[in-house]
DRENNU-146690 format. One line per field, with one value per atom (N, C-alpha, C): residue number from 1; x, y, z. Coordinates in pm, whole numbers, plus 50000, padded with zeros to 5 digits. Atoms other than C-alpha are relative to their C-alpha. Layout:
residues N
kolmi c(NUM,...)
c1 c(X,...)
c2 c(Y,...)
c3 c(Z,...)
end
This chain:
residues 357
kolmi c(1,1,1,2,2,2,3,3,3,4,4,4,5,5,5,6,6,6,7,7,7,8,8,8,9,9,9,10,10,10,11,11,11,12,12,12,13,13,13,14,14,14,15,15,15,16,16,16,17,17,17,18,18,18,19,19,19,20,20,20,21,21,21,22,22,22,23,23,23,24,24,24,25,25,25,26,26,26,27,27,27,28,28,28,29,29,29,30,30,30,31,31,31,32,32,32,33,33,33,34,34,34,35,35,35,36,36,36,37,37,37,38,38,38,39,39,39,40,40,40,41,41,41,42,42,42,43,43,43,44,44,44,45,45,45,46,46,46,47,47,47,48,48,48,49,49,49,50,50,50,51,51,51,52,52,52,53,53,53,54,54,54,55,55,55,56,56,56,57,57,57,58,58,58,59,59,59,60,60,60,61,61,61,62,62,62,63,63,63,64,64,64,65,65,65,66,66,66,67,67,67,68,68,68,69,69,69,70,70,70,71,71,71,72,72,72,73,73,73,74,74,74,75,75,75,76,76,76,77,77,77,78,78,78,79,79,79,80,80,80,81,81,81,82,82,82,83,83,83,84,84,84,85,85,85,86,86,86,87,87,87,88,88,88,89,89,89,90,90,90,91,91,91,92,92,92,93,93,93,94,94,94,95,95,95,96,96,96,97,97,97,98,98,98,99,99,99,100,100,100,101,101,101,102,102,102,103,103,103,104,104,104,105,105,105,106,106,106,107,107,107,108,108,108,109,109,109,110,110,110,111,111,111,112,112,112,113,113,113,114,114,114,115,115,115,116,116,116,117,117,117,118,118,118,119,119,119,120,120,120,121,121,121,122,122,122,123,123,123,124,124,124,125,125,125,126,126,126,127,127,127,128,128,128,129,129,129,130,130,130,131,131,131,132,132,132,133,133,133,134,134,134,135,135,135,136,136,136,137,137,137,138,138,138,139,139,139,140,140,140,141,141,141,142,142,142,143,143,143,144,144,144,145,145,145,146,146,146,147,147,147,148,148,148,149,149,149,150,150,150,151,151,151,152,152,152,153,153,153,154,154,154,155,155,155,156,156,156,157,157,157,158,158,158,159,159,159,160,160,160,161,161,161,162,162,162,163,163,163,164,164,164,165,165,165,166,166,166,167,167,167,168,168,168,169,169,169,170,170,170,171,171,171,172,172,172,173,173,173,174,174,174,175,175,175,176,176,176,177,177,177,178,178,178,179,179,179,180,180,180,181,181,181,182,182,182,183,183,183,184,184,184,185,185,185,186,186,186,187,187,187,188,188,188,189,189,189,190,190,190,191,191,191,192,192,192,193,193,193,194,194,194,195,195,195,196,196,196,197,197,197,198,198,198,199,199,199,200,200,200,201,201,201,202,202,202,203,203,203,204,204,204,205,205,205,206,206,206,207,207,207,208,208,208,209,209,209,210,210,210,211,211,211,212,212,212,213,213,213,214,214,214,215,215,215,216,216,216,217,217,217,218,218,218,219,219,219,220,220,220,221,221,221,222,222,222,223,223,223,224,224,224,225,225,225,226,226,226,227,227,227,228,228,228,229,229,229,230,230,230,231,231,231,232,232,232,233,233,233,234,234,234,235,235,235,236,236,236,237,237,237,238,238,238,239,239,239,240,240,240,241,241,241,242,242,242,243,243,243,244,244,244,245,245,245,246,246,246,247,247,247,248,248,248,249,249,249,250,250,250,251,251,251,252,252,252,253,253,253,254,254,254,255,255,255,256,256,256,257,257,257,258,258,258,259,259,259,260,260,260,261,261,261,262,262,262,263,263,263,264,264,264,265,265,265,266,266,266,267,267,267,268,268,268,269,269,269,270,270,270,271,271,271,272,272,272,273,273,273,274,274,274,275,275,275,276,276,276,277,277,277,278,278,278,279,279,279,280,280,280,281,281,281,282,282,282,283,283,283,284,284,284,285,285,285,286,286,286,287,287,287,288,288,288,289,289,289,290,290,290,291,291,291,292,292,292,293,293,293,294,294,294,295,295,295,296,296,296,297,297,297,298,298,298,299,299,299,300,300,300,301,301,301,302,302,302,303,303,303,304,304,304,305,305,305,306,306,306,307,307,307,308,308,308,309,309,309,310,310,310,311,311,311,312,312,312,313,313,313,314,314,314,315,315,315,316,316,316,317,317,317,318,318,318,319,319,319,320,320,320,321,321,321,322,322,322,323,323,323,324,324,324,325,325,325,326,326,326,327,327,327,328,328,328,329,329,329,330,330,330,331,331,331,332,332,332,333,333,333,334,334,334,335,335,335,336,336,336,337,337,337,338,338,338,339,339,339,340,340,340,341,341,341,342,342,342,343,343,343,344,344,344,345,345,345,346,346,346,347,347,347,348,348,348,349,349,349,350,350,350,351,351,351,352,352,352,353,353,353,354,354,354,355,355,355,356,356,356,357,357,357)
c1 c(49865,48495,50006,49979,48554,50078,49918,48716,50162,49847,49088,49994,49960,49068,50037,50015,48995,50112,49874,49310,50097,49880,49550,50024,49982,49478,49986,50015,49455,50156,49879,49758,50015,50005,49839,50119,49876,50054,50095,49867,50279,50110,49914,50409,50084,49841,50755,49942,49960,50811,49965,49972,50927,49862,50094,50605,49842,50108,50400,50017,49987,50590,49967,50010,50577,49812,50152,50168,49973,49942,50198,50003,49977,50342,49877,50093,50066,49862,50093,49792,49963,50027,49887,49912,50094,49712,50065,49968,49951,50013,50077,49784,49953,50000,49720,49913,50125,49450,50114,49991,49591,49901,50114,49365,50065,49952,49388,49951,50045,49293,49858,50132,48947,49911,49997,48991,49922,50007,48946,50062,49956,49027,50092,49859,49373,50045,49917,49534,50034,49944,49637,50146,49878,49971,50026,50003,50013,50191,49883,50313,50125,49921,50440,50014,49983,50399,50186,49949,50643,50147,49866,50907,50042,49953,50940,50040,49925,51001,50117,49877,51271,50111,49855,51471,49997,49967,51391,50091,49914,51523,50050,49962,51647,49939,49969,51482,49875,50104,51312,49950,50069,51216,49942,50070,51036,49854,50176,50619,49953,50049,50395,49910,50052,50236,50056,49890,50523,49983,49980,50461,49838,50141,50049,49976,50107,49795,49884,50116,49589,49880,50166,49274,49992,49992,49230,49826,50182,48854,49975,50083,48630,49822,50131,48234,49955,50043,47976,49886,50084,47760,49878,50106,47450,50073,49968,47722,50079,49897,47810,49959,49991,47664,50047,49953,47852,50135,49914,48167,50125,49922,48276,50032,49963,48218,50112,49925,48401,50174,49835,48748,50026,49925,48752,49986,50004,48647,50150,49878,48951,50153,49862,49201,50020,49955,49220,49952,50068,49181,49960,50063,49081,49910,50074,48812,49976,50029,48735,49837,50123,48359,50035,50024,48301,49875,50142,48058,50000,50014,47944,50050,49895,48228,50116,49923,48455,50106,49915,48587,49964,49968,48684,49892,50069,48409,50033,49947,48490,50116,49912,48697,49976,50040,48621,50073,49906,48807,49957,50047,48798,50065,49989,48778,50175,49841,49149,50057,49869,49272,49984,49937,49214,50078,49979,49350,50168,49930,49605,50149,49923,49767,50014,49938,49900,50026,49983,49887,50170,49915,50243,50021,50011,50362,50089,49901,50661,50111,49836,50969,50087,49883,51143,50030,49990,51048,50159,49876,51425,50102,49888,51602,50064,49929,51860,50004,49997,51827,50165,49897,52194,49916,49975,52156,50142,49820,52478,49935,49987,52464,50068,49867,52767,50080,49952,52803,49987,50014,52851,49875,50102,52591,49990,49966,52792,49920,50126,52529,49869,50089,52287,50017,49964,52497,49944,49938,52436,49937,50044,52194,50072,49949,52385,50140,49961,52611,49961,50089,52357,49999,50020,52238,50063,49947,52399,49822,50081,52175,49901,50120,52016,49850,50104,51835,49936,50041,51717,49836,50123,51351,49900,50131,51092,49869,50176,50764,50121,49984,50817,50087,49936,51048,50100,49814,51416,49967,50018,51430,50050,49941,51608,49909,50124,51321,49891,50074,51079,50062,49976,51281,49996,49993,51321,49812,50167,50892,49957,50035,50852,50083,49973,51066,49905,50117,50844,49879,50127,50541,50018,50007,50649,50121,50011,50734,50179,49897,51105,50031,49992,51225,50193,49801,51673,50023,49945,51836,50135,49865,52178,50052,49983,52325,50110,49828,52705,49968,49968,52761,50122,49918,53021,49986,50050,52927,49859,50087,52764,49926,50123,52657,49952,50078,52578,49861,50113,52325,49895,50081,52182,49953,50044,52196,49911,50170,52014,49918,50157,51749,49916,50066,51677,49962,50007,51714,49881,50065,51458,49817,50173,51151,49977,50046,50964,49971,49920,51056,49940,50099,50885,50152,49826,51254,50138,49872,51589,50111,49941,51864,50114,49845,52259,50054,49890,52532,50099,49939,52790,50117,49902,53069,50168,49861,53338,50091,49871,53667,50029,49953,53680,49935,50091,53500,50016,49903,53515,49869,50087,53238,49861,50069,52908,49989,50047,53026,50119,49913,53324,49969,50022,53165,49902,50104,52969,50081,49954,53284,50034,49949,53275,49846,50094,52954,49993,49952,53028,49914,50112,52724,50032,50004,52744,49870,50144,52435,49949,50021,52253,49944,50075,52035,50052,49946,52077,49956,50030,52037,49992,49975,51974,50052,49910,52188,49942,50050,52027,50066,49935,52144,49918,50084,51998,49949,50045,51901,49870,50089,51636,49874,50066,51330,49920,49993,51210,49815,50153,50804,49967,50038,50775,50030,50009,50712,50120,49865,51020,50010,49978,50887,50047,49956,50888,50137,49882,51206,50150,49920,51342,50008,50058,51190,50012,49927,51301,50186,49848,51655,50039,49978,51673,49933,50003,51506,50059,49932,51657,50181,49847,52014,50083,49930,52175,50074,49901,52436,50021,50023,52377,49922,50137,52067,49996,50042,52061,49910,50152,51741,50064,50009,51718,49902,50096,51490,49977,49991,51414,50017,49983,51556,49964,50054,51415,50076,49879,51657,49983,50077,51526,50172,49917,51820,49959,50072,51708,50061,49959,51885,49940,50029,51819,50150,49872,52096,50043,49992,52297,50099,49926,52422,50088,49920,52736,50096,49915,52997,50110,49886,53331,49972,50000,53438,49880,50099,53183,49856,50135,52874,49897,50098,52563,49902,50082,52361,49861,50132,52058,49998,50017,51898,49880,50102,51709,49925,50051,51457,50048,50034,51519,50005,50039,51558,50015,50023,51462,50097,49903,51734,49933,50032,51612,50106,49930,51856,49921,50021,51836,50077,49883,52000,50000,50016,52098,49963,50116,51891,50095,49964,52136,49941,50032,51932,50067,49922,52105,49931,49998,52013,50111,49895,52323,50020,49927,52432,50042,49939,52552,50164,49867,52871,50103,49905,52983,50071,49998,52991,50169,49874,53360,50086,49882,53494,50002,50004,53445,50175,49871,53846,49981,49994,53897,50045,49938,53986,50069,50013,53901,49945,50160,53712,49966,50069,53491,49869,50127,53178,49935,50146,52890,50034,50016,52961,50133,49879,53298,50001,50062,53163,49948,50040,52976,50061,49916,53232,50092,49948,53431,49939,50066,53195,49956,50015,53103,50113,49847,53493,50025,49956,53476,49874,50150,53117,49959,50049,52948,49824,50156,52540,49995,50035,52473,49865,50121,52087,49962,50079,51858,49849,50201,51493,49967,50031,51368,49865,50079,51126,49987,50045,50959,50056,49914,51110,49914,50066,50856,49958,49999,50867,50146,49828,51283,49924,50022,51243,50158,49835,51618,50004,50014,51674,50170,49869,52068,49997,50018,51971,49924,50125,51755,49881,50122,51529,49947,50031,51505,49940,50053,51421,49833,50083,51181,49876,50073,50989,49936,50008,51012,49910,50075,50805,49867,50164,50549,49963,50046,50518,49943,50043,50466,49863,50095,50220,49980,49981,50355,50045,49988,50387,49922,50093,50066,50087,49972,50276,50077)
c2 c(49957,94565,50153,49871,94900,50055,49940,95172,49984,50002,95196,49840,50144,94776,50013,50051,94747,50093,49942,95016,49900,50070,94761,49877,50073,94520,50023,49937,94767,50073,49899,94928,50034,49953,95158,49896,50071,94989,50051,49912,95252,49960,49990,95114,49914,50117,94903,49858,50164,94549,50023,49914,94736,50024,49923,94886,49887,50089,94591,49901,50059,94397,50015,49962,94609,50006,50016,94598,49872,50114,94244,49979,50075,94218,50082,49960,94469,49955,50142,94253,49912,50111,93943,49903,50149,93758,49990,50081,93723,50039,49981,93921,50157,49838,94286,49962,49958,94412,50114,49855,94655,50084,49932,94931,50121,49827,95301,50068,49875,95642,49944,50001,95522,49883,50141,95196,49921,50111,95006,49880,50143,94642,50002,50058,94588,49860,50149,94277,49963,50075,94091,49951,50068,94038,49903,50092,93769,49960,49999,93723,49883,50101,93404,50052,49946,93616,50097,49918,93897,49889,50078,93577,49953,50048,93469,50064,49880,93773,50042,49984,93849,49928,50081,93529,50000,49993,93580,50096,49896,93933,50093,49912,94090,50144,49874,94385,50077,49978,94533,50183,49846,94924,49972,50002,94755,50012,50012,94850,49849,50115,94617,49928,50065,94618,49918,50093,94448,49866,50174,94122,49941,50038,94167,49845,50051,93882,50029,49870,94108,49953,50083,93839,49918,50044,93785,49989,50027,93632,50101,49910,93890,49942,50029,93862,50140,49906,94113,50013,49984,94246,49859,50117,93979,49850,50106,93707,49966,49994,93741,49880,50141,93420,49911,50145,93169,50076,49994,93345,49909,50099,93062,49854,50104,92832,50036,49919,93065,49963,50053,93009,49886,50148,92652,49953,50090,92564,50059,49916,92857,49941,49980,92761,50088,49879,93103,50022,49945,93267,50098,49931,93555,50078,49968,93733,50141,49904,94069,50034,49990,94228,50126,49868,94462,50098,49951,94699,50013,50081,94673,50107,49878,95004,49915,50047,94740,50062,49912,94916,49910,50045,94753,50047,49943,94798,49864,50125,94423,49912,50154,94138,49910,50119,93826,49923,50092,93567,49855,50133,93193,49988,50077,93026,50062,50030,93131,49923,50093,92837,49930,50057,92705,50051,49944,92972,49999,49971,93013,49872,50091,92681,49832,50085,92447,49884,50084,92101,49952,50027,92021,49837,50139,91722,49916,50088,91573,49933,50025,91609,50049,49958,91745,49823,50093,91430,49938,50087,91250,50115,49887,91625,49986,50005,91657,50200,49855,92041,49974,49944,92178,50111,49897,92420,50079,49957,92652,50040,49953,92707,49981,49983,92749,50137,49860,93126,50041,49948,93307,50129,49898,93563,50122,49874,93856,50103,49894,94073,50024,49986,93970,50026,50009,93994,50099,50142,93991,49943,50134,93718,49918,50093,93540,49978,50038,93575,49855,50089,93328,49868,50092,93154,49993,49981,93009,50041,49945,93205,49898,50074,92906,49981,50016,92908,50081,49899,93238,49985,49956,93281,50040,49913,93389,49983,49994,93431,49881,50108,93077,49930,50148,92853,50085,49936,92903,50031,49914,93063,49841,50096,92710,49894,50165,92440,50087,49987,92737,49982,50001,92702,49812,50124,92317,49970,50052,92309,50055,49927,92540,49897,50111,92265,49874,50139,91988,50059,49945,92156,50007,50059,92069,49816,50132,91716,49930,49959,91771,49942,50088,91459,49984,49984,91497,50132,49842,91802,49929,49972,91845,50121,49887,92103,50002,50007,92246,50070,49948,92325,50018,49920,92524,50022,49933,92761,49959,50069,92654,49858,50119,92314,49901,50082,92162,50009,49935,92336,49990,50003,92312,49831,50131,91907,49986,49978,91946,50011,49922,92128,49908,50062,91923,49861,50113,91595,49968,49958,91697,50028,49903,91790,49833,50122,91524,50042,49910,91552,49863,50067,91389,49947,49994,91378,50037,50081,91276,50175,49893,91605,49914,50070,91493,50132,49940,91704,49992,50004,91809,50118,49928,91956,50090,49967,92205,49978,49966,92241,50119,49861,92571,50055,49897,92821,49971,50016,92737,50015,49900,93013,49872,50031,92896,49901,50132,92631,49916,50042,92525,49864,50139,92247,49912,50145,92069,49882,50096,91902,49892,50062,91727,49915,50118,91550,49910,50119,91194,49997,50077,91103,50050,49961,91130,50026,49908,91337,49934,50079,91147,50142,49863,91494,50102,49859,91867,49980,50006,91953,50120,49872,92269,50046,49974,92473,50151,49904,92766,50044,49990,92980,50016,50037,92947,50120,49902,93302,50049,49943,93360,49928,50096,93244,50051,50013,93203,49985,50048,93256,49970,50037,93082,49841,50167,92770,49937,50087,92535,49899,50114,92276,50105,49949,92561,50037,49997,92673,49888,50137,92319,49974,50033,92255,50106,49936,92531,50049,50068,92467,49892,50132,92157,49997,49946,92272,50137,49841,92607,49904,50076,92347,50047,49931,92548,49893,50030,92434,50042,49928,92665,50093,49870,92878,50021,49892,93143,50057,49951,93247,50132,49828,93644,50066,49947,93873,50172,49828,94248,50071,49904,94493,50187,49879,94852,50121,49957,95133,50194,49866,95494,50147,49918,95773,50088,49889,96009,50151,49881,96315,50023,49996,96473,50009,50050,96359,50093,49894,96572,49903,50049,96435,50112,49882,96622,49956,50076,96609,50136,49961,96755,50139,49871,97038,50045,49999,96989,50090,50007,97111,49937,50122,96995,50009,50044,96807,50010,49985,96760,49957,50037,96686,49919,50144,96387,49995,50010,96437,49833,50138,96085,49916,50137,95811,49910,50204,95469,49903,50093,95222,49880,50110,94865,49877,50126,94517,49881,50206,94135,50007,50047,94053,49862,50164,93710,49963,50085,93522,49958,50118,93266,49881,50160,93009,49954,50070,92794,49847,50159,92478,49964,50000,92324,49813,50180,91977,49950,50065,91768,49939,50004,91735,50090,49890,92070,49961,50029,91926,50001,50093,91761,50182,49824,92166,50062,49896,92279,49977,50025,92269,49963,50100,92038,50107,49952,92213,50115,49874,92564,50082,49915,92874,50052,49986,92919,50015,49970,93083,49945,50073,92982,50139,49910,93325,49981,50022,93206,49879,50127,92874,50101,49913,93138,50062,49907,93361,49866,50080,93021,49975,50040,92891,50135,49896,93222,50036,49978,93245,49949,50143,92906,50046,49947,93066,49823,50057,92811,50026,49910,92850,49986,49989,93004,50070,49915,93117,50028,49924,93297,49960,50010,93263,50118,49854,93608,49984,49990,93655,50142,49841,93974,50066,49924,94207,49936,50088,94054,49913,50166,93721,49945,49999,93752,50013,49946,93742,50026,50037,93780,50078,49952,93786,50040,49989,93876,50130,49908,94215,50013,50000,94346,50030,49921,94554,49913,50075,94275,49859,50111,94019,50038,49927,94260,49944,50028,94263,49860,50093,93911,49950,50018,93880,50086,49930,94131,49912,50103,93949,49830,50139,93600,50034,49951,93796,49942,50010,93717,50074,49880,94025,49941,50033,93865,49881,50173,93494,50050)
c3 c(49961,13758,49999,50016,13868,49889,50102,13646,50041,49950,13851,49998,49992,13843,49873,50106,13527,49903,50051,13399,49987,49977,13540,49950,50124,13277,49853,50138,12997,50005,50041,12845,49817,50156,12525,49929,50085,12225,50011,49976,12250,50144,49861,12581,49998,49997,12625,50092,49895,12744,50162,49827,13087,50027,49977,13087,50059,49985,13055,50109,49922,13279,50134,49887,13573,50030,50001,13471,50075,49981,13488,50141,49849,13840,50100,49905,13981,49983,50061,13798,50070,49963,13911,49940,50082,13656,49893,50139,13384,49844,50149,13077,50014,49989,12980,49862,50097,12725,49892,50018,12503,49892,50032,12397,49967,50022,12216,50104,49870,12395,50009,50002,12339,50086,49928,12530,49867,50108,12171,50056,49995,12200,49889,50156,11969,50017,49984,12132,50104,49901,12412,50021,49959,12589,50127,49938,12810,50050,49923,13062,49894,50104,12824,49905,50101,12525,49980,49996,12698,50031,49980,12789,49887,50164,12426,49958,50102,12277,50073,49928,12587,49944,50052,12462,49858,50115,12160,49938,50005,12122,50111,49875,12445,50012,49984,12370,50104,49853,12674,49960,50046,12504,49904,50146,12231,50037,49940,12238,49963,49977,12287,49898,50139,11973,49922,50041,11876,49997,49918,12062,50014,49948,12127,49880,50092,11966,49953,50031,11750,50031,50002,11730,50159,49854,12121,49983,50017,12165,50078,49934,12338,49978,50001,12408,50029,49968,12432,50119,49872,12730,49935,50037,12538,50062,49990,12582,50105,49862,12923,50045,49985,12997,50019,50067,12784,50039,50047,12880,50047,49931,13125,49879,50118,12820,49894,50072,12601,50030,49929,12804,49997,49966,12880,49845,50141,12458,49970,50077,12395,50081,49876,12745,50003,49987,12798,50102,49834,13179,50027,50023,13079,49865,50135,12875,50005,49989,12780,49956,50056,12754,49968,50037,12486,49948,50072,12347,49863,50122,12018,49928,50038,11941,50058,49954,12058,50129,49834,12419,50069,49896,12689,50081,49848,12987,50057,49899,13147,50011,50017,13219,50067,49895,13356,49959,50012,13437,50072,49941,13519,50164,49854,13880,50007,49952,14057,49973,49948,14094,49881,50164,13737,49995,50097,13600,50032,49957,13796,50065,49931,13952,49932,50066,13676,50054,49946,13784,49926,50055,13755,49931,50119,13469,50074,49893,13700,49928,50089,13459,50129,49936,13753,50145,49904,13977,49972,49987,13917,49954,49998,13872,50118,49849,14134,49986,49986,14278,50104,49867,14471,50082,49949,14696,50101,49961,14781,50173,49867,15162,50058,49901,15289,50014,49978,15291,50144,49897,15573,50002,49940,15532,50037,49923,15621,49933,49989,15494,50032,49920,15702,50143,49909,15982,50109,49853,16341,49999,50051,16213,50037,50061,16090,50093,49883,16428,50074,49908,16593,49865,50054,16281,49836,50089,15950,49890,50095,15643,49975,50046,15537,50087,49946,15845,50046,50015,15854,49997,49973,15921,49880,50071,15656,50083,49989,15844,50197,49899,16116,49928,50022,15843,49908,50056,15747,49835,50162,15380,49951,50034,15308,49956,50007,15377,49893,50073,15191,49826,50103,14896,49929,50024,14885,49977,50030,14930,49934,50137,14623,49902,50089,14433,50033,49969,14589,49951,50060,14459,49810,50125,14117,50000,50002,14238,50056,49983,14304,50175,49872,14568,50053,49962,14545,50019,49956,14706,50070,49950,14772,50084,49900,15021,50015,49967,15016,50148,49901,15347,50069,49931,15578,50134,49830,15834,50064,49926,16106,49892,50070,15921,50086,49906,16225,50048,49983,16280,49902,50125,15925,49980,49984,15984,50106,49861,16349,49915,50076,16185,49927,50094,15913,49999,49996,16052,50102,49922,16304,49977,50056,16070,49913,50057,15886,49888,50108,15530,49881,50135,15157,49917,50103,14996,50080,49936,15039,50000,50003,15147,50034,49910,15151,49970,49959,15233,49893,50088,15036,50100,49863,15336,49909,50052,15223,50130,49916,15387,50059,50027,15267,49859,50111,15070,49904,50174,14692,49932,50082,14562,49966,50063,14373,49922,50080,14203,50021,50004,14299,50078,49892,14566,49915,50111,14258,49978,50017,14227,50111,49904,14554,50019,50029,14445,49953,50031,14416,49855,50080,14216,49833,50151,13810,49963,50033,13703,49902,50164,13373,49968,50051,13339,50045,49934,13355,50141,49856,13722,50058,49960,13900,50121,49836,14148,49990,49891,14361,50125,49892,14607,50130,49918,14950,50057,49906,15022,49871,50110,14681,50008,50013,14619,49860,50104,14270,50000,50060,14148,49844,50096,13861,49957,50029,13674,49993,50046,13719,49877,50089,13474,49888,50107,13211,49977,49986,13326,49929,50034,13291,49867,50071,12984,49881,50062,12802,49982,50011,12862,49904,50055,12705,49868,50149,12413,49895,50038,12338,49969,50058,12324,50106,49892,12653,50076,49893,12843,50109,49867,13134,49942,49972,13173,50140,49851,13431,49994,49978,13543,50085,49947,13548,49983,49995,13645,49992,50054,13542,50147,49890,13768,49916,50057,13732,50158,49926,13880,49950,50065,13878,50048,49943,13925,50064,49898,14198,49950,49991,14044,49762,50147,13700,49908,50019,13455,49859,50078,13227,49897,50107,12850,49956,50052,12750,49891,50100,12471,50004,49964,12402,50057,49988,12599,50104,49932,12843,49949,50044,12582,50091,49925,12762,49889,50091,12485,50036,49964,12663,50163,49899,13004,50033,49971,13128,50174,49861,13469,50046,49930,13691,49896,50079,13421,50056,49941,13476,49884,50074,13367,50027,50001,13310,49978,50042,13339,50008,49899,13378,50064,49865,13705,49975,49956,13778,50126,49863,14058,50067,49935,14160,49939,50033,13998,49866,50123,13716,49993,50063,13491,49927,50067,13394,49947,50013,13191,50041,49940,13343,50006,50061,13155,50058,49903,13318,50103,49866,13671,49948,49990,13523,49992,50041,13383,50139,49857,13730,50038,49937,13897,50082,49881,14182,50094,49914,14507,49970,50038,14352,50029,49999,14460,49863,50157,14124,50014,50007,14109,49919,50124,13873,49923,50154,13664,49983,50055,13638,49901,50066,13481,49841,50115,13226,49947,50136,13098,49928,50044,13070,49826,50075,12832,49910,50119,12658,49944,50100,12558,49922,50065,12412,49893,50107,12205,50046,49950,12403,50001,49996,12445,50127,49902,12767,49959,50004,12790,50117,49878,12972,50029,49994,13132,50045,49965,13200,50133,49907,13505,50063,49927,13655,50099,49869,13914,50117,49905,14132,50052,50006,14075,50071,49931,14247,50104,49837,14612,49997,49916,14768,50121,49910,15137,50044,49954,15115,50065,49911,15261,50049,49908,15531,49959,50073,15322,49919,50079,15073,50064,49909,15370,50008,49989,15462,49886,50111,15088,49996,50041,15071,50089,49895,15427,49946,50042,15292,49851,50137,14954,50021,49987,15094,50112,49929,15316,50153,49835,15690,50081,49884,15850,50104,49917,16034,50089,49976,16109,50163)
end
């Protein structure tokens, strides 16, 4: 592994959450080394490591020494060999080679598609997914003139059907669909393609936000169930997703993902009397955004108001007034697609890698 590869899975302790995350998404494998100035071997952080400690403590400026696993296996240049044996006795997808001053000079890693493509377990097979599509879109507009959002284009296939075949890829056979504008068009379409799982309709009258059309779903839910909005698309594991809901005790988990937000000007701290305390070049502010995606009980469906507009974060402050448990699943800035703007359509076409299509 070259020297500039092999940086982008090393990082100092001294560095934040933020720091590791954004490693993380230029990676693409999951896992970071961390090492002193000397490239010493200290510990390993691993993308699951950095989501535990998120819900555990929200705190996104904490270093990483914080969270590493000091005793991470390693081999040495002699045992470069066995190091495919090494992983599959440990389950680990990656390994580090060191020298016998313990520094980082390698990494190897197992086969791609082990390492990488989790045969899903098929807790979601009898989940029911919503999806909200009945917005108009007006910020994709003059699109969304011609066509309603859901059927919007990524690459050759509406952002709608790619989001429903990223739930079928963890086994995921019920989908629901509020629809509105243009929903004729969204039935054409779909009735038209040859399809693994069942899609019904769920027809407003009239606009009634994010969550307000859950209540016009006959069916009584037995399990949580998830509702998505039809312009996002979501990289990460749903079973874990799922599956940490329901153990964490949540009543609604919103899946959010780190947004990183740099100020283009240099910023001035002042105090009474306009004193200027200090001055800050460009800082980088870090949040969780919310996705659009939600796992919610099923019990909720009934708190929604009948023939209401009611968002899904109106559902959440509800329940956080009442000291209710609303949680979170944390996910990478790069793991969010969203195509509600052009620039963000854009990204989401270079990230799925169909500029070429």
């Amino acid at each position: 592994m070259k020297t500039e590869q092999l940086a982008l899975f090393l990082i100092s302790p001294d560095s934040t959450v933020v720091e590791a995350m954004q490693r993380i998404d230029r990676n693409a494998r999951g896992i970071l080394f961390v090492t002193n100035e000397q490239q010493k071997l200290l510990g390993v952080v691993t993308d699951g490591d950095i989501r535990r400690w998120l819900i555990r403590t929200g705190e996104l400026k904490a270093p990483v020494s914080g969270l590493m696993n000091t005793e991470p296996k390693r081999i040495s240049r002699k045992e470069h060999a066995k190091a495919h044996e090494v992983m599959v006795q440990h389950s680990i997808t990656a390994l580090p080679v060191v020298t016998t001053k313990g520094v980082v000079s390698d990494i190897l890693f197992r086969d791609e598609q082990v390492a990488k493509k989790k045969k899903p377990q098929g807790i979601l097979k009898e989940v029911p997914v919503v999806i909200m599509a009945g917005g108009k879109g007006t910020r994709l507009y003059p699109y969304t003139k011609i066509l309603p959002k859901p059927l919007i284009p990524i690459g050759d296939i509406p952002i709608m059907e790619r989001i429903i075949g990223k739930f079928c890829e963890f086994g995921t056979t019920q989908f629901y669909a509020t629809v509105n504008y243009r929903k004729n068009m969204i039935r054409s379409y779909f009735s038209e393609i040859s399809k693994n799982y069942s899609l019904e309709y769920v027809e407003e009258d009239k606009p009634l936000g994010t969550a307000g059309s859950l209540q016009l779903i006959k069916e009584e839910f037995s399990r949580p169930f998830i509702v998505t909005n039809c312009d996002i698309l979501i990289h990460a594991d749903y079973e874990d997703i799922y599956r940490y809901h329901k153990e964490a005790g949540n009543e609604l988990t919103i899946v959010t993902a780190l947004k990183n937000i740099e100020v283009p000007y240099g910023v001035i701290h002042s105090s009474e009397n306009g004193a200027v305390q200090s001055m800050e070049e460009k800082p980088k502010l870090s949040y969780f955004v919310n996705t659009g995606m939600y796992i919610l009980n099923p019990a909720l469906k009934k708190e929604i108001p009948e023939d209401t507009f009611f968002h899904m974060t109106d559902l959440a402050d509800k329940l956080l007034a009442e000291n209710r448990r609303v949680g979170m699943y944390p996910i990478s800035e790069d793991s969010f697609l969203d195509m509600g703007e052009f620039e963000e359509m854009h990204r989401m076409e270079e990230k799925l890698n169909l500029k070429s299509e």
